[in-house]
C-alpha positions in Angstrom: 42.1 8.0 0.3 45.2 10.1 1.9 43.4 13.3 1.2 40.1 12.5 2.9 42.8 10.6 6.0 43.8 14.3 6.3 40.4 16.1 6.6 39.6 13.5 9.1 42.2 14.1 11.1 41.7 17.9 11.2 37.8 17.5 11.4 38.5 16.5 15.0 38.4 20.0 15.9 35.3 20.1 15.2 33.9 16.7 16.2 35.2 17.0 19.9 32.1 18.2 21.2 30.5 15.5 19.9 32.7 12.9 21.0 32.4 14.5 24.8 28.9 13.0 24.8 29.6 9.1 24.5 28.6 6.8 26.8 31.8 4.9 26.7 33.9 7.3 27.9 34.5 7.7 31.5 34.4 10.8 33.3 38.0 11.4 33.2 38.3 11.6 29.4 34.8 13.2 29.6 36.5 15.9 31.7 39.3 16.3 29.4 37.9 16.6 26.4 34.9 18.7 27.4 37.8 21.6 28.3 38.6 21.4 24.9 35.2 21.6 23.6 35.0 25.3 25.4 38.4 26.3 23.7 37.5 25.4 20.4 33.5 26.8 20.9 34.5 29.5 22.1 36.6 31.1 19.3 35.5 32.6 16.0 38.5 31.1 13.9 42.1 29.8 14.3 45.1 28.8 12.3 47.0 25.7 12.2 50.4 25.1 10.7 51.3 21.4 10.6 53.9 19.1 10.0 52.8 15.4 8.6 54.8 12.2 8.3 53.7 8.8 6.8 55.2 5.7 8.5 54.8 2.6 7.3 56.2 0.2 9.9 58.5 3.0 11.5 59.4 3.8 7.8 58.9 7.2 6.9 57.4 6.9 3.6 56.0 10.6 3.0 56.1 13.9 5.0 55.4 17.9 4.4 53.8 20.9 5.7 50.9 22.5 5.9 48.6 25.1 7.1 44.4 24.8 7.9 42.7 28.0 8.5 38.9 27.5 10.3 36.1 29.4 11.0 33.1 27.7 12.2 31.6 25.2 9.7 34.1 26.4 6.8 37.7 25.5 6.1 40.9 26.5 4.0 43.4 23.4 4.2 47.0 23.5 1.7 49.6 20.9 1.9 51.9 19.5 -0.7 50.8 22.0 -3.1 47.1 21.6 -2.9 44.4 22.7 -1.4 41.3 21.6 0.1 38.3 23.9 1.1 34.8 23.9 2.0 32.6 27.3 2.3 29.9 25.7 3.5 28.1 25.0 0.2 30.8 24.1 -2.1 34.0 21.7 -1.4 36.9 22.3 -4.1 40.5 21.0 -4.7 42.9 22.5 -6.5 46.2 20.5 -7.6 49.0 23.1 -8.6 51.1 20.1 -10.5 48.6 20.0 -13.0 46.4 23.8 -12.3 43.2 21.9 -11.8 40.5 22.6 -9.7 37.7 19.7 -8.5 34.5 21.3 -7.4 31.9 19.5 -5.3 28.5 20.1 -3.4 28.8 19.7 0.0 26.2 18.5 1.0 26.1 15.3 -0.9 26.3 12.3 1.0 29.1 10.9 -1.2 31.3 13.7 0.5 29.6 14.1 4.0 33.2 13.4 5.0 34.3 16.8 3.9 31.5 18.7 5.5 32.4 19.0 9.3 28.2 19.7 10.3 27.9 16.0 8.7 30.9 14.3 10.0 29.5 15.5 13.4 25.9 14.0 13.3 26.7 10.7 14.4 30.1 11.3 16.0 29.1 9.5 19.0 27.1 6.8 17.8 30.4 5.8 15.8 33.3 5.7 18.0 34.7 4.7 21.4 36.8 7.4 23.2 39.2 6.1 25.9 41.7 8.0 27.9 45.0 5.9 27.5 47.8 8.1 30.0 49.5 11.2 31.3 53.0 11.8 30.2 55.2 14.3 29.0 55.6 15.8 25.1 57.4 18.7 23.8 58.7 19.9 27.7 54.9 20.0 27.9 52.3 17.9 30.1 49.7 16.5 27.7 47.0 14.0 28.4 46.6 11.0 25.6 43.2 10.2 24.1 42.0 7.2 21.7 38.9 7.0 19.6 38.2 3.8 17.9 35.6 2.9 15.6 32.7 1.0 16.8 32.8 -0.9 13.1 35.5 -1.7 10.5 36.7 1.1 8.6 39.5 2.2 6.8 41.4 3.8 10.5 41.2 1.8 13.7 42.4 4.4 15.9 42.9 7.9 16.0 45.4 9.3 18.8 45.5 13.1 20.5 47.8 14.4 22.9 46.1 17.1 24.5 47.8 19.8 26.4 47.1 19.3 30.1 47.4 23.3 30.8 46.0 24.6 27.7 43.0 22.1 26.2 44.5 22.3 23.0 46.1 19.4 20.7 49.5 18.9 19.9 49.3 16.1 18.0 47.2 13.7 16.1 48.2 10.1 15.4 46.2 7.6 12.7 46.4 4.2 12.6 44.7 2.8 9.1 44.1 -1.0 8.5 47.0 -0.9 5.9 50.0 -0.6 8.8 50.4 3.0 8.0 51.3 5.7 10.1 50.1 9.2 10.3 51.4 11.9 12.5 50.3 15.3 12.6 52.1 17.5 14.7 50.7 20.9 15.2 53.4 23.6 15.3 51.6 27.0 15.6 48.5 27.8 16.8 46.8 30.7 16.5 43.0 31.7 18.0 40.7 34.1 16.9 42.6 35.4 13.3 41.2 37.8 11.0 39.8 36.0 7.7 36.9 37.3 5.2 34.6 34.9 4.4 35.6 35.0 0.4 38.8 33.1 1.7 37.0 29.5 2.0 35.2 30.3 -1.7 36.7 29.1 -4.8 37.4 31.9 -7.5 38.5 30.8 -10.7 40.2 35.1 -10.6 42.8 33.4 -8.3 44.2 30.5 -10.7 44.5 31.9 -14.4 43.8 29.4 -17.1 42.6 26.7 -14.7 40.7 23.4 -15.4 37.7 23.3 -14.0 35.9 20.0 -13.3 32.3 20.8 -12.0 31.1 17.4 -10.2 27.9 19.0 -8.6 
């Protein structure tokens, strides 16, 4: 369950465009978020290097780093010694603890969540988007969004703070049903990086004498 909490929470970069259509939301947060809509759209790929920390009633029960590279539809995630990726066709996880690899289709509907083209198909059908204040974050203006869920699920909010001058996020707050915590606090950003397309692709070259357990 914490490892798909995660992809959800980084999915958001690509579900934004999605979310900028919703009814519910008024044309303030409409405004907002449709600037960050044209950041994202607009480049090829981008980096992200992240800090996480699990709270359980303002207990910090986990934290680490970690670093998601994107391009398009495909993803390269790794955090606490794993990785997560998806190139499109196949999503894979490999655990270093135990040098095992997991390898999935990604288009089957028991893993939509890991396939950002899938996560965004009924984006706006799912969640309410409300804009909750201005204020001031990391000696920067930033402007606070909500999305809720429009039925029970495991999260009942999801919190950015969005840069008022730039468009892009620089943080990411979720609140699941079992009082836990999660903050994502993005500490580099970079646009547009160079990445071949083999990066996203699982290659058994890369992890000598791994276990390999096909589930396609």
């Amino acid at each position: 369950m914490l490892r798909k909490k995660i992809v959800i929470i980084f999915l958001f970069f690509f579900t934004c465009s999605i979310c900028a259509q919703n009814q519910n939301a008024n044309p303030q947060v409409n405004t907002i978020i449709e600037k960050t809509v044209q950041k994202f759209n607009a480049l090829s790929s981008f980096s992200i290097d992240f800090k996480m920390i699990m709270e359980n009633n303002k207990k910090i029960i986990q934290s680490y780093t970690g670093v998601m590279l994107v391009a398009k539809d495909k993803y390269f995630l790794t955090f606490d010694d794993q990785i997560i990726a998806n190139d499109g066709t196949v999503m894979w996880n490999y655990q270093k603890s135990t040098n095992e690899a997991s390898l999935f289709d990604a288009k089957d509907d028991e893993f939509a969540i890991f396939h950002p083209a899938k996560l965004l198909k009924n984006w706006n059908k799912e969640y309410d988007v409300k804009f909750i204040r201005e204020e001031e974050f990391q000696k920067k203006q930033v402007n606070i969004v909500d999305f809720t869920p429009k039925k029970r699920a495991a999260f009942y909010k999801i919190r950015l703070y969005i840069d008022k001058n730039t468009s892009y996020i620089q943080q990411i707050m979720m609140y699941d049903t079992d009082n836990n915590t999660f903050t994502y606090s993005i500490t580099k950003f970079t646009p547009n990086v160079a990445v071949a397309g083999s990066k996203f692709t699982f290659n058994k070259k890369d992890y000598p004498n791994v276990q390999i357990n096909d589930m396609r």
